[in-house]
GUDOLO-742496 format. One record per residue (C-alpha): x, y, z negated. Coordinates in steps of 0.25 Angstrom, whole numbers, plus 5000, padded with zeros to 4 digits. Each point is the difference from the previous one (the first is absolute). Layout:
// GUDOLO-742496
<<X; Y; Z>> ...
// end
This chain:
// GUDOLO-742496
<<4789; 4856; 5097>> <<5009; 4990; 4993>> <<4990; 4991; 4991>> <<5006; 4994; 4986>> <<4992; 4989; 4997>> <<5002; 5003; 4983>> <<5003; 5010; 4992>> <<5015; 4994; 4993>> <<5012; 4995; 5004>> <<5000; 4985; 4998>> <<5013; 4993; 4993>> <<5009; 4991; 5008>> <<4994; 4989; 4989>> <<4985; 5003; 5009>> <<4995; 4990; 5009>> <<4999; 5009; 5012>> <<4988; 4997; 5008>> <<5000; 5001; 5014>> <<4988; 5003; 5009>> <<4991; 4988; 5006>> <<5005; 4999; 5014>> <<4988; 5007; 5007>> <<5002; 5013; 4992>> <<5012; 5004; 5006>> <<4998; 5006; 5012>> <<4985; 5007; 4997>> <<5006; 5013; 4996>> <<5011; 4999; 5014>> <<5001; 5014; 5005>> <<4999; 4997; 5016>> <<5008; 5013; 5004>> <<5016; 4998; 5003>> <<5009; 5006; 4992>> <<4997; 4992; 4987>> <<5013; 4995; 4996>> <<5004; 5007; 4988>> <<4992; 5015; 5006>> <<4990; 5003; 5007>> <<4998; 5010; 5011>> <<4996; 5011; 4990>> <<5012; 4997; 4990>> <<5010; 5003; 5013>> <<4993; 5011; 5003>> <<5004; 5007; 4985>> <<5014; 4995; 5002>> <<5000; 5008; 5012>> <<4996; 5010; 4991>> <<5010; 4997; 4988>> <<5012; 4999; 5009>> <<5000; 5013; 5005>> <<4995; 5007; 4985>> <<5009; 4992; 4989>> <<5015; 5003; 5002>> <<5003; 4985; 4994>> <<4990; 4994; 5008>> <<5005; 5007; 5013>> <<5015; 4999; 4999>> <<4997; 4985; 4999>> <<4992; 5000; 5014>> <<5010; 5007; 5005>> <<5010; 4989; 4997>> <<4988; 4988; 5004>> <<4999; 5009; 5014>> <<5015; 4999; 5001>> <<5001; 4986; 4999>> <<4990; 4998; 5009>> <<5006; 5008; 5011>> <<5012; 4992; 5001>> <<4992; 4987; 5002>> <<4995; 5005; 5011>> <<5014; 4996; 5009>> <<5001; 4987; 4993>> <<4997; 4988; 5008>> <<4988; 4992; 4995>> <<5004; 4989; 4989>> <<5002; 4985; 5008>> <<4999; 4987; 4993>> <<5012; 4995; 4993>> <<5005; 4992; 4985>> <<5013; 5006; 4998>> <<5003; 4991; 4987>> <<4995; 4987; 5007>> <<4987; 5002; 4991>> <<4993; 5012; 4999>> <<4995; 5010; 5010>> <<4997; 5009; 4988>> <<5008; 5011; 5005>> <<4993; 5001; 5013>> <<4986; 5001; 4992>> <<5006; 5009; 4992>> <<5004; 5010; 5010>> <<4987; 4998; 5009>> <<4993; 5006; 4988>> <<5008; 5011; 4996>> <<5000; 5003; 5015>> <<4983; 4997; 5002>> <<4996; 5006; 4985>> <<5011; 5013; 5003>> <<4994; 5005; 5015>> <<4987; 4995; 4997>> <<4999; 5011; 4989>> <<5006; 5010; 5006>> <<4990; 4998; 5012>> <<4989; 5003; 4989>> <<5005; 5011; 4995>> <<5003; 5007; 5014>> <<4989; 4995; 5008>> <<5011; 5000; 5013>> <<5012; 4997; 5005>> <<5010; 4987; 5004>> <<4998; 4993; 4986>> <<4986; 4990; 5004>> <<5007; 4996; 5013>> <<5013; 4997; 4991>> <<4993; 4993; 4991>> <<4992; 4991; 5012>> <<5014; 4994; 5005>> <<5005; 4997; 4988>> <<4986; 4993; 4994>> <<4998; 4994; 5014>> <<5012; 4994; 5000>> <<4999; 4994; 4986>> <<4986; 4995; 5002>> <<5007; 4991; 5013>> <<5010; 4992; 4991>> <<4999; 4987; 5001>> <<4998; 5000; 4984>> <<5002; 5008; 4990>> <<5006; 4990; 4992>> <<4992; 4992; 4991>> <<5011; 4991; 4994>> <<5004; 5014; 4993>> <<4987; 5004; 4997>> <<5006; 5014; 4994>> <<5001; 5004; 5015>> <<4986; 4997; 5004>> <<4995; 5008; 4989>> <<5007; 5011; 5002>> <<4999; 4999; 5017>> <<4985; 4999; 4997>> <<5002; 5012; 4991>> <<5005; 5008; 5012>> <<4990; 4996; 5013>> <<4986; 5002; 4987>> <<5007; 5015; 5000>> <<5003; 5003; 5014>> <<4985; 4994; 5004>> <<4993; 5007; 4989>> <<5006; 5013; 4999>> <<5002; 5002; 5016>> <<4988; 4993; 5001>> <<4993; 5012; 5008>> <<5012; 5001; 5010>> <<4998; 4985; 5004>> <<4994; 4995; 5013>> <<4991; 4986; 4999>> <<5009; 4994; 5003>> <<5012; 5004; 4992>> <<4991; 4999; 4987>> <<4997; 4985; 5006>> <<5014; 4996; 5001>> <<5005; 5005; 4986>> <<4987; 4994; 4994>> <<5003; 4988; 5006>> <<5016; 4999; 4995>> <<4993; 5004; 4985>> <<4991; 4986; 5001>> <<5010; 4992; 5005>> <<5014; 5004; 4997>> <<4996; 5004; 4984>> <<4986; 4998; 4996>> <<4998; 4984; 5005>> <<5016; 4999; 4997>> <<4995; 5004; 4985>> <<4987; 4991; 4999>> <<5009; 4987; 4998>> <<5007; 5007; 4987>> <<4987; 5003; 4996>> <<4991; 4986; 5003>> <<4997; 4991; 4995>> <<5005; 5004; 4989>> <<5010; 5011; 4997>> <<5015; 4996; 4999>> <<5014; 5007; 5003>> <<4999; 5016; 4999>> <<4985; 4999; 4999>> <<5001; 4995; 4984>> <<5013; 5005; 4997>> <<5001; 5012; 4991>> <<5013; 5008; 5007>> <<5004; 5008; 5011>> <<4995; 4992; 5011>> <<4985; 4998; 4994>> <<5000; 5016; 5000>> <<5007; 5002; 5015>> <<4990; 4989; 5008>> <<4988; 5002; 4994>> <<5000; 5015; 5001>> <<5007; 5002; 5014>> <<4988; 4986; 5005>> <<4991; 5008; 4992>> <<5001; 5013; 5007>> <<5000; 4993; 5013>> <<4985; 4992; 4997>> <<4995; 5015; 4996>> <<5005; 5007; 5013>> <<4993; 4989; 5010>> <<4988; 4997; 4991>> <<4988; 5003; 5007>> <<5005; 4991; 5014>> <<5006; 4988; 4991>> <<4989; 5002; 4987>> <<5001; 4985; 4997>> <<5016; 4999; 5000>> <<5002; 5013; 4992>> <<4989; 4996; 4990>> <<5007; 4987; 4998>> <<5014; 5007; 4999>> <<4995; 5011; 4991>> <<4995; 4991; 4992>> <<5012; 4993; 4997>> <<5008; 5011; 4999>> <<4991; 5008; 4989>> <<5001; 4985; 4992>> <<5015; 4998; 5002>> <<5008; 5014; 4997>> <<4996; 5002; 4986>> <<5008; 4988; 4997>> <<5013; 5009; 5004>> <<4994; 5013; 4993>> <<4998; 4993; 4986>> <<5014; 4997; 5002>> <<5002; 5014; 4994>> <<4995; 4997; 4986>> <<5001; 5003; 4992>> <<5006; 5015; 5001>> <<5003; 5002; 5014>> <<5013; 4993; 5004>> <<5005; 4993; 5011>> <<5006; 4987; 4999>> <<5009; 5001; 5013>> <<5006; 5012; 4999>> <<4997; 5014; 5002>> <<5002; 4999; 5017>> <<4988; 4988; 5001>> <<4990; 5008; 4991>> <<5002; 5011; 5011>> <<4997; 4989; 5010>> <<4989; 4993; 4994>> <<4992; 5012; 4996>> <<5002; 5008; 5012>> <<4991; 4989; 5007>> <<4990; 4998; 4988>> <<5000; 5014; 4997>> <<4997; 5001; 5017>> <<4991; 4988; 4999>> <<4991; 5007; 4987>> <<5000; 5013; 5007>> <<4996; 4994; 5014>> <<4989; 4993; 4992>> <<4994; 5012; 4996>> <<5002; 5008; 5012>> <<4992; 4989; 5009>> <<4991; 4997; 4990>> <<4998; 5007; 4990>> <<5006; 4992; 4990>> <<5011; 4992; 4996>> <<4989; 4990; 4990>> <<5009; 5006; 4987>> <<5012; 4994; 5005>> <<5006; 5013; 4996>> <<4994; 5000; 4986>> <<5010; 4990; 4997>> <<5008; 5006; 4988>> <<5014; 4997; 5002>> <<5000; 5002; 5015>> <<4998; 5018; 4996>> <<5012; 4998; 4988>> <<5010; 4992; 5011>> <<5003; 5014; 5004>> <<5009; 5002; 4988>> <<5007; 4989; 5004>> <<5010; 5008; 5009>> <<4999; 5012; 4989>> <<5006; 4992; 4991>> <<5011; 4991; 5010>> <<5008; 5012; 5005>> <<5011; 5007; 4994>> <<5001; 5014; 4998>> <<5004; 5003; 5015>> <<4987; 4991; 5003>> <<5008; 4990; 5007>> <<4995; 4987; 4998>> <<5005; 4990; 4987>> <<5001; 4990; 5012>> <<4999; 4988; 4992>> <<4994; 4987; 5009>> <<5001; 4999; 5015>> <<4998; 5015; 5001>> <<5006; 5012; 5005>> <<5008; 5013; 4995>> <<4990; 5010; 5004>> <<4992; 5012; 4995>> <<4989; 4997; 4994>> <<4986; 5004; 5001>> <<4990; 4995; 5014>> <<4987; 5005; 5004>> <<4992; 4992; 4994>> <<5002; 5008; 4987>> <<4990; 5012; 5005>> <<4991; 4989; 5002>> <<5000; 4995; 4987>> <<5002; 5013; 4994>> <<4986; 5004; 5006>> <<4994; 4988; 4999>> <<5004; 4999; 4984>> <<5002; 5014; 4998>> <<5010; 4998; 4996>> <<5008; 5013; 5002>> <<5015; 4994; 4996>> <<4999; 4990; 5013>> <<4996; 5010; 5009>> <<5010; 5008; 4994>> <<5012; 4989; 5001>> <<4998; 5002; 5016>> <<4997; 5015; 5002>> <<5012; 5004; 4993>> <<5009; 4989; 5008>> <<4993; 5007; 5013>> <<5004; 5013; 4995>> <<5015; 4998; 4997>> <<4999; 4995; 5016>> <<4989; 4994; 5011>> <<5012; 4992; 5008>> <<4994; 4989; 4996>> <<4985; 5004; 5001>> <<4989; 4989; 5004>> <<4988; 5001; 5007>> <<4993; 4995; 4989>> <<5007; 5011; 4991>> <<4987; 5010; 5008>> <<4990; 4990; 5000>> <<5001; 4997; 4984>> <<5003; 5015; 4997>> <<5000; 5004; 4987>> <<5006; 5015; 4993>> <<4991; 4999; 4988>> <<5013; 4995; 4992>> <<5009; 5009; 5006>> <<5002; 5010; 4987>> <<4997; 4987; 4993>> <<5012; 4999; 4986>> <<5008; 4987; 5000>> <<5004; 5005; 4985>> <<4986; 4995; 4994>> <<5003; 4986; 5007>> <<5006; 4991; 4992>> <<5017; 4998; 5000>> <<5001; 4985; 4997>> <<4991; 4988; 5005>> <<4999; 4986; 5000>> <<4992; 4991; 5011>> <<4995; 4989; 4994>> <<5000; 4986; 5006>> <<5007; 5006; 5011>> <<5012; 5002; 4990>> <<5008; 5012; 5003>> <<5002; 5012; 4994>> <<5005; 5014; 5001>> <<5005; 5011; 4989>> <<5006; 5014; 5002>> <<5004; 5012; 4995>> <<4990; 5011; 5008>> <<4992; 5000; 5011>> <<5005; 5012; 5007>> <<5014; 5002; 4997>> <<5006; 4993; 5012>> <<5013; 4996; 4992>> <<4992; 4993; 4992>> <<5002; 4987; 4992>> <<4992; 4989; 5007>> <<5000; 4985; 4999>> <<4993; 4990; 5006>> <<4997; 4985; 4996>> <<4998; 4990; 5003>> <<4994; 4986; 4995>> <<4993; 4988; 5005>> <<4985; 4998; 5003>> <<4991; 4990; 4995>> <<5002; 4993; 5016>> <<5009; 5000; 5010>> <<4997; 5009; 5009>> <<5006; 5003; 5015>> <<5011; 5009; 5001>> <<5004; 4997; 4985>> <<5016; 4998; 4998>> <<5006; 4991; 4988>> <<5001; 5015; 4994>> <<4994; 5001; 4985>> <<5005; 5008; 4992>> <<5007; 5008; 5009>> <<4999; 5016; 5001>> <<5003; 5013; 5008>> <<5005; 5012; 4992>> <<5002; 5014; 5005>> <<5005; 5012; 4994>> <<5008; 5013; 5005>> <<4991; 5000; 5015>> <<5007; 4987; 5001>> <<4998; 4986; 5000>> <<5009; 4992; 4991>> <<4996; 4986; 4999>> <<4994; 4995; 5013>> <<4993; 4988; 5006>> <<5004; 4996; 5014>> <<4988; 4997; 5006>> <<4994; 4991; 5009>> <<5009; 4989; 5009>> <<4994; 4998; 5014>> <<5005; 4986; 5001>> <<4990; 4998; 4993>> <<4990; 5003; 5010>> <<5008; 4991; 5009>> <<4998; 4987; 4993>> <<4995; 4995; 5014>> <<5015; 5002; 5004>> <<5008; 4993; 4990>> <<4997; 4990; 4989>> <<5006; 5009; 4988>> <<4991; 5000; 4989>> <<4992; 5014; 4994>> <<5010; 4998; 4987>> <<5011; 4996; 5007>> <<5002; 5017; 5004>> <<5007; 5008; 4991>> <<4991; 5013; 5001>> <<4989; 4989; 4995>> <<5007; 4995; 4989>> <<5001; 5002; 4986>> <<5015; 5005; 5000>> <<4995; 5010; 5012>> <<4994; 5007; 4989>> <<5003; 5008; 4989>> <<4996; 4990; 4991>> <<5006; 4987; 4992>> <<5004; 4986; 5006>> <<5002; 4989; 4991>> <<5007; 4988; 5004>> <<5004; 5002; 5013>> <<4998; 4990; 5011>> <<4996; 4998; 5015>> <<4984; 5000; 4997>> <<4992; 5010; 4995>> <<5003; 5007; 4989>> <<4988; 5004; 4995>> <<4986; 4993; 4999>> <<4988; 5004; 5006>> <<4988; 4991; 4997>> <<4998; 5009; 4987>> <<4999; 5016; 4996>> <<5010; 5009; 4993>> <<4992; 5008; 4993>> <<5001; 5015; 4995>> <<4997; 4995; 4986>> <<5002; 5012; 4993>> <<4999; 5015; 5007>> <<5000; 5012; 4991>> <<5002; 5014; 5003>> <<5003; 5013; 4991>> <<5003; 5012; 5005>> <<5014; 4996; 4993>> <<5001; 4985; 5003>> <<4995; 4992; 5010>> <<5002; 4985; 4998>> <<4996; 4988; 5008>> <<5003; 4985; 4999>> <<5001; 4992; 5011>> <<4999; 4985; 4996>> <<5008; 4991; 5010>> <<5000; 4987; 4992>> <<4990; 4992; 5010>> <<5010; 5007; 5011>> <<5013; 4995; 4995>> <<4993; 4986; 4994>> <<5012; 4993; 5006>> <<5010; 5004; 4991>> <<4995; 5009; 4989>> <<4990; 4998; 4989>> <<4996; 5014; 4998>> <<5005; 5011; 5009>> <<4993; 5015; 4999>> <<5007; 5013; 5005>> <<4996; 5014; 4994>> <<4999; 5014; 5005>> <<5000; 5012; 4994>> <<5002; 5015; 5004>> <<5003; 5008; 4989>> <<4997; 5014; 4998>> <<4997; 5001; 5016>> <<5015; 4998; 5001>> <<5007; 4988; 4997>> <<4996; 4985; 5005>> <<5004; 4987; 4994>> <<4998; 4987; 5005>> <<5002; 4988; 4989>> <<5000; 4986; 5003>> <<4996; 4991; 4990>> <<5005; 4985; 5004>> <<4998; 4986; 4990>> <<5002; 4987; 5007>> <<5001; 4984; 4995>> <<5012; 5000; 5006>> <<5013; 5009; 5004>> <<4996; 5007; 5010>> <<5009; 5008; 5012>> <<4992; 5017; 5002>> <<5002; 5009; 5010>> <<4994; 5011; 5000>> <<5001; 5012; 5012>> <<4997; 5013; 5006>> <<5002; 5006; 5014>> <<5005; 5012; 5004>> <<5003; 5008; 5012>> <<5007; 5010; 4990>> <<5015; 5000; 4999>> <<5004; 4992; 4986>> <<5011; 5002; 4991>> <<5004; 4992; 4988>> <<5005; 5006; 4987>> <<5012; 4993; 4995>> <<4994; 4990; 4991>> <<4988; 4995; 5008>> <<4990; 5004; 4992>> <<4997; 5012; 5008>> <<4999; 5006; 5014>> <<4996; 5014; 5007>> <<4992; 4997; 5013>> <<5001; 5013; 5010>> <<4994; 5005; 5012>> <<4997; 5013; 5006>> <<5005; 5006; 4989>> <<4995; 4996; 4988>> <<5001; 4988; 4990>> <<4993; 4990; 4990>> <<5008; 4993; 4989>> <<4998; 4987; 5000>> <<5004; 4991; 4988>> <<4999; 4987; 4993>> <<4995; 5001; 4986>> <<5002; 4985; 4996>> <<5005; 4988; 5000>> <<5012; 5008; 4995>> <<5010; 4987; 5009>> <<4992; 5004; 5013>> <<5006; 5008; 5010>> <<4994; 5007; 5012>> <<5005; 4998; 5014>> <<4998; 5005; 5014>> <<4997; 4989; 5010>> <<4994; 5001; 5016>> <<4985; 4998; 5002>> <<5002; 4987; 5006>> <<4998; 4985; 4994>> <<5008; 4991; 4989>> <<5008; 4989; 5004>> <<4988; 4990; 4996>> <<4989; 5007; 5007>> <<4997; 4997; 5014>> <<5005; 5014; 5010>> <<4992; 4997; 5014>> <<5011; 5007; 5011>> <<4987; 5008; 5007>> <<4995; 5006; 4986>> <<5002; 5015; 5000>> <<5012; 5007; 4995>> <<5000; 5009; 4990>> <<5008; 5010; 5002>> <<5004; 5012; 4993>> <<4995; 4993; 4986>> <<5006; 4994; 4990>> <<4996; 4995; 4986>> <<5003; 5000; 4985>> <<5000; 4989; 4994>> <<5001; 4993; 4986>> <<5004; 4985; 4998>> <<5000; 4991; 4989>> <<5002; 4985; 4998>> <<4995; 4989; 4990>> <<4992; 5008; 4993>> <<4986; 4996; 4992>> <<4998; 5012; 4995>> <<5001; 5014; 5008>> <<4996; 5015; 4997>> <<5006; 5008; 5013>> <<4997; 5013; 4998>> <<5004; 5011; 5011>> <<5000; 5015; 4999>> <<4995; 5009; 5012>> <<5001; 5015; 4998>> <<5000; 5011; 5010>> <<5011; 5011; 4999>> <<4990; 5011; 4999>> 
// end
């Protein structure tokens, strides 16, 4: 039974209160498996699998995977990039987590002995990579999975050497983040807090009763540190890093929680924690109408939806997450995970998106989307973004910038994440210096142009003003701390009216004359009216009118998505092909309303 230790969900303002060390492990459950399910719960997936269609159809694609592991050679130690080994951890898991599962649910067959190579392999690395603790974590993940759920297949000795690479290769590698006192990922309050705590966490709960001590110390870090990351949420749910690392971060809290309860019986109301059940909108509300991702930060152009949302839907009930990933499973199980099964969830599969909301703005986070319908998948959709109250990892010099869709296609775009980035161990180019990173990579304004950045980070830009009508949708996005440098008030509206038409308006007063640009990229094929004021972008047959209200002297342009003359252009940064942007350019200026027209050729 899964014990709550109250009756209400407590606020992210709560002091969360963690058990006294001693308590944590006086409810352990001694058989294996306890990670995440228990030997009864893969007995009614057994079951479920072969009486839900859904359910069944995604087995059938888990098995699949599984069977084409068993001819691949067992993973071996190397840091392709010169600094991770994540990959490797990364493939030892899906590999341990995918034939381990489908060992339980057949009860026979090549899949535990599959398993044994590629987890007795991993556990004899010289390391697992502590100086990147990321690959620890999720290395640790993998062997906690293969020794709990294969537990019973396991000789003395086997059990004794994965135990052993547990302790020493994660678990004592963890305690110096930990003690004396926490630092690094262990009080930080993104991605990596989320990742290293869970994927440690599940490793103390898999080898607890032969190493009580080390787990109960590990535990109780863990329970201390990881709602640091989750009240990052508040206070309605958002990510600050962009929709790909609230995926990664809450598929190990959410692992973590549910391993908690599973071996213990409880998770000590670490789940009660409000904005941790509503972070499931997030992705709702930061895909287009095609469900592809508004890939705004470091993040990638991906459907969305993960598996984690059946958790939160049943943990929450709340029948629009559960939903958000059943209807994504429907529509196709290529991609179907291991823990789509184990969090299993069809109470929202009839669920009506039409009683949800159409428009929402996440506060403190700063982003925002508004669209048209929720069905209709040539729908209006646009997606914004501001600034948060920190700077998080993964950010971009980007407020203000959007992403609108319309027609089934994808009209304004962002470009995504630069992986020289990642690389900085290779090359001393500055994160600003990339022009994927940079304000003028965005579809968004650039004031004064010069070799540094070109927008501020030590302060938000606030949504100050988000109202939403079933025939207008408005929001204000204040960038005056952001453009600081060169402008003494600076703000950009949006509004959709009538479901049909967007405007963006840039409001502008400065000291000073000041020099504006202003883009917005494209993949679609651009032409210009005659006079510059106007354009018709096209692709895949169909269009959008694109045109400049005011200044009435400003004309539009078509330029390539590549840097200024005076902003730094590193030779290894991506190129961008196939993409090109509008934009609007206007000198010596102290005051500036720059208004643009976007409207779909329904």
């Amino acid at each position: 039974m899964f014990v709550l230790h109250a009756s209400a969900l407590w606020a992210a303002g709560e002091k969360f209160r963690p058990p006294a060390a001693e308590e944590i492990l006086k409810t352990l459950r001694p058989a294996h498996p306890r990670l995440k399910l228990d030997a009864d719960a893969f007995a009614r997936l057994r079951k479920l699998v072969a009486s839900d269609g859904l359910a069944g159809r995604i087995y059938k694609q888990i098995k699949s995977n599984a069977r084409k592991m068993l001819t691949s050679k067992p993973s071996t130690y190397e840091i392709p990039d010169g600094r991770r080994l994540l990959s490797v951890s990364r493939r030892v898991l899906d590999r341990v987590r995918t034939l381990a599962f489908v060992h339980r649910i057949e009860g026979r067959g090549p899949y535990a002995r599959r398993a044994w190579a590629e987890l007795e392999a991993a556990a004899q690395f010289k390391d697992w990579n502590p100086k990147h603790f990321l690959d620890t974590a999720e290395m640790t993940h993998a062997l906690a999975i293969g020794y709990d759920w294969l537990y019973d297949q396991w000789t003395d000795d086997q059990r004794k050497l994965l135990r052993e690479a547990i302790v020493t290769k994660g678990l004592k590698e963890a305690l110096r983040f930990y003690q004396p006192k926490p630092r690094s990922w262990a009080k930080g309050t993104n991605n990596w807090n989320q990742v290293c705590n869970g994927g440690i966490g599940m490793g103390a709960l898999a080898i607890a009763e032969d190493e009580p001590k080390l787990a109960v110390k590990i535990l109780h870090a863990a329970i201390k540190s990881i709602p640091l990351a989750m009240r990052a949420y508040a206070p309605d749910g958002a990510g600050t890093e962009g929709v790909t690392y609230w995926s990664y971060g809450t598929r190990y809290n959410t692992a973590f929680l549910a391993s908690l309860a599973s071996a213990l019986g409880t998770d000590f109301g670490l789940s009660k924690l409000d904005v941790y059940g509503i972070s499931g909108d997030y992705h709702l509300y930061m895909s287009g109408a095609s469900r592809m991702a508004f890939n705004f930060c470091d993040c990638g152009l991906a459907r969305l939806s993960a598996p984690q949302h059946f958790w939160i839907g049943r943990r929450y009930k709340l029948a629009r997450a559960s939903w958000f990933r059943y209807a994504e499973l429907q529509r196709s199980t290529r991609k179907a995970h291991v823990n789509d099964l184990v969090w299993y969830d069809p109470s929202g599969a009839d669920f009506d998106i039409t009683t949800v909301a159409l428009d929402k703005h996440f506060r403190e986070a700063e982003i925002a989307s508004m669209r048209s319908d929720w069905k209709d998948p040539h729908a209006l959709v646009v997606g914004i973004q501001g600034s948060p109250t920190a700077h998080y990892n993964h950010r971009h010099l980007d407020a203000g910038t959007f992403i609108l869709e319309a027609l089934g296609e994808r009209w304004l775009i962002d470009l995504g994440s630069e992986r020289q980035t990642y690389m900085r161990h290779k090359h001393s180019f500055g994160r600003w210096d990339f022009y994927r990173i940079r304000a003028e990579g965005h579809n968004t304004l650039m004031i004064n142009p010069r070799k540094g950045p070109d927008q501020i980070t030590a302060k938000p830009a606030r949504i100050k003003t988000f109202e939403s009508t079933p025939r207008r949708v408005t929001a204000v996005v204040n960038l005056s701390h952001v453009y600081a440098a060169g402008a003494r008030r600076v703000e950009r509206t949006f509004a959709m009216i009538e479901r049909k038409v967007v405007t963006v308006t840039d409001t502008i007063e400065a000291d000073k004359p000041v020099e504006v640009w202003s883009f917005y990229h494209t993949r679609a094929a651009v032409k210009l009216d005659a006079d510059g004021r106007a354009a018709t972008l096209s692709q895949n047959g169909k269009q959008l009118r694109f045109e400049l209200i005011g200044p009435s002297e400003a004309k539009l342009q078509v330029l390539p998505a590549e840097p200024l003359a005076t902003s730094p252009d590193p030779d290894i940064q991506a190129k961008n092909t196939g993409v090109r942007k509008l934009a609007v350019h206007v000198r010596g200026v102290k005051k500036l309303k720059l208004t643009v027209k976007l409207t779909p050729q329904w």
